[in-house]
C-alpha positions as CSV (number, residue, x, y, z in Angstrom):
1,X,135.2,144.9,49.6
2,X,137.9,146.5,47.8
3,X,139.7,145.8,44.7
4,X,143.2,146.1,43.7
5,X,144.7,146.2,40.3
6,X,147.3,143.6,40.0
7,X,150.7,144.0,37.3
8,X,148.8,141.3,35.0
9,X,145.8,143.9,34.0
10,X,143.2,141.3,36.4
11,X,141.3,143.2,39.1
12,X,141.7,141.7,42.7
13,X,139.4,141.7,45.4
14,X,139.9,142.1,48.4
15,X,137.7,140.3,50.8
16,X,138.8,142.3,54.3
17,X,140.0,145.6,55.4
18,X,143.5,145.8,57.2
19,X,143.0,147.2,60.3
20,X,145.5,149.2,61.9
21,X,146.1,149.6,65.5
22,X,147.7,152.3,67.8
23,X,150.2,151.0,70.1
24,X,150.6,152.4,73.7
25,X,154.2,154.0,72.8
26,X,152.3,155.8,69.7
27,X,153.4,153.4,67.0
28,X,150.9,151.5,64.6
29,X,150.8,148.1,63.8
30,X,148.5,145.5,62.2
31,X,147.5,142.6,64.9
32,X,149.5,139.5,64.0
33,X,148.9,137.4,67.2
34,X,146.0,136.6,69.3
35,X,145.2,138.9,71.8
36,X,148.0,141.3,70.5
37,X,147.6,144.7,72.3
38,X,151.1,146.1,71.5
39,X,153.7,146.2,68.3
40,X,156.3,144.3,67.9
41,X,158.8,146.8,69.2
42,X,157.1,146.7,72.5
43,X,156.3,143.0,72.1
44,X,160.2,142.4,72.3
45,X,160.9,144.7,75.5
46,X,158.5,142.8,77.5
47,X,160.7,139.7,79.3
């Protein structure tokens, strides 16, 4: 776990680590959906 310091002077913690992915076009993102293998970017190209 990691903690934050938040404006009020109170410690946060943080119960998970953000996980960033790497896209197939090379751009990172942070998994949103289900099954999500691409970014958003890519998620809107695809028809």
């Amino acid at each position: 776990m990691s903690k934050n310091y938040h404006k009020d002077g109170k410690w946060i913690e943080k119960p998970y680590e953000t996980v960033i992915l790497i896209c197939i076009c090379g751009g990172k993102y942070i998994k949103t959906r289900v099954d999500q293998k691409r970014c958003l970017r890519c998620l809107g190209k695809v028809k």
